[in-house]
C-alpha positions in Angstrom: 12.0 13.0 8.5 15.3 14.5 7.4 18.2 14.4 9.0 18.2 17.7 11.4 21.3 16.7 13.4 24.2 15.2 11.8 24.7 11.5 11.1 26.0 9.5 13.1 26.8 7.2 11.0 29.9 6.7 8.5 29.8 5.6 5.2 30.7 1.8 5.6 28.0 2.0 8.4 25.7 1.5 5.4 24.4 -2.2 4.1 22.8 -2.5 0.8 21.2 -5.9 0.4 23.1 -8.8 -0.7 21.2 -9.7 -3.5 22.4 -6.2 -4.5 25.4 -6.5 -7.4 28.9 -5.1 -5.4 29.2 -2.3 -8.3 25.5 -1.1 -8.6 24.0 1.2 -6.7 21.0 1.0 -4.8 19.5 1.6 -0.8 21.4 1.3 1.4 20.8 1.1 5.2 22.3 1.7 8.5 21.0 1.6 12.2 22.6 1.8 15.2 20.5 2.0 18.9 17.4 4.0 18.4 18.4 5.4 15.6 17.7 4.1 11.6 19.0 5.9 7.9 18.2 5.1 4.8 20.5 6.9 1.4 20.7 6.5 -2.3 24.2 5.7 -2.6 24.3 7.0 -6.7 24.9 10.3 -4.4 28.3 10.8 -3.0 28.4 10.2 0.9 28.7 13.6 2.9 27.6 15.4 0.2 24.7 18.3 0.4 23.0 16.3 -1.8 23.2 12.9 0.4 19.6 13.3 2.2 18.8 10.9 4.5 15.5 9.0 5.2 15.5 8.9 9.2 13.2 6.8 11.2 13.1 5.5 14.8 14.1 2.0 15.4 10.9 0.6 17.4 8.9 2.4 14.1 11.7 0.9 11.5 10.9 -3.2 13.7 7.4 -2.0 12.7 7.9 -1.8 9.0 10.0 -4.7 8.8 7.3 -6.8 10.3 4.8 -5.6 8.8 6.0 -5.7 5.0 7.1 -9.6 6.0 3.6 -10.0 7.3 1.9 -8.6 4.5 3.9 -7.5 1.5 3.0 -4.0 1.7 4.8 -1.1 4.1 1.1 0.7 3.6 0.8 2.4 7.5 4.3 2.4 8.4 6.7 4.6 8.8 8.0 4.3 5.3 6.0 5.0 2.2 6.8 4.0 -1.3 5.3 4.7 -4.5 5.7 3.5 -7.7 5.9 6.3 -10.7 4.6 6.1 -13.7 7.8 5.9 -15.0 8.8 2.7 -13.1 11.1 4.1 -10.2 10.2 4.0 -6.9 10.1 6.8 -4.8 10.6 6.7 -0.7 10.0 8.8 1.8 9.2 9.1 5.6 5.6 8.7 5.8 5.5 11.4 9.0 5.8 15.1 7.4 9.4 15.3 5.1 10.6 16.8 2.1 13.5 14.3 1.7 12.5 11.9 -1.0 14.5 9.1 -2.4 14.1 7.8 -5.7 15.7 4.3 -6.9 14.8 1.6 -10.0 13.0 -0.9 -9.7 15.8 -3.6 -9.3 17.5 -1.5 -6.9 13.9 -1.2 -4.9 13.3 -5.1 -5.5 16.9 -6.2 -3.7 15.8 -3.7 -1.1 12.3 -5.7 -0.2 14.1 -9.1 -0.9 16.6 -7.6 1.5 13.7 -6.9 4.0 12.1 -10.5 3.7 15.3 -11.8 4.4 15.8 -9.5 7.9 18.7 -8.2 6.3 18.1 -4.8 8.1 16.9 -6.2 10.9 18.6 -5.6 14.8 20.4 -8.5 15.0 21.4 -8.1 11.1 23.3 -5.1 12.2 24.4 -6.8 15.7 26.7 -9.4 13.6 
């Protein structure tokens, strides 16, 4: 879903993954009680153009779990596909027209990220 309300969040609310390099861009992630966002951060924050990937947390435990489990997000709330053209695009996998695109070392530090409950409750908690 896209964000319909505004964010909550600021911008160093955010958390790439830290196999991420500290001057490249890539997904980043914040989540704070119910409430989970995913941005592209090659878009300035607060912009019109910063869309927002929005997902409930109980849904976001769900996709976490289940890529660890598995290696896939297939049936979660988050899909991802790979292009053609080697970027990966993500998006909420209930009705949305916010899409985010990223390369596919910026969507590889993002799933190392995940394995490594980087993004996780208690990731955010500390």
């Amino acid at each position: 879903m896209s964000t319909a309300t505004p964010s909550p969040f600021r911008e160093d609310d955010f958390r790439k993954a830290s196999a991420s390099q500290p001057d490249k861009d890539c997904v980043r992630v914040a989540r704070r009680g119910a409430r989970v966002e995913l941005r592209n951060d090659t878009v300035p924050f607060g912009s019109a153009d910063d869309l927002r990937l929005v997902f409930d947390a109980a849904d976001w435990d769900a996709f976490l779990e289940t890529y660890r489990a598995t290696g896939s997000a297939a049936g979660t709330c988050l899909e991802v596909v790979r292009r053609h053209d080697g970027l990966h695009v993500f998006r909420a996998a209930v009705a949305s027209d916010v899409e985010l695109v990223f390369t596919e070392s910026e969507a590889d530090k993002f799933w190392l990220g995940v394995r490594h409950y980087e993004f996780d409750a208690a990731a955010f908690a500390a």
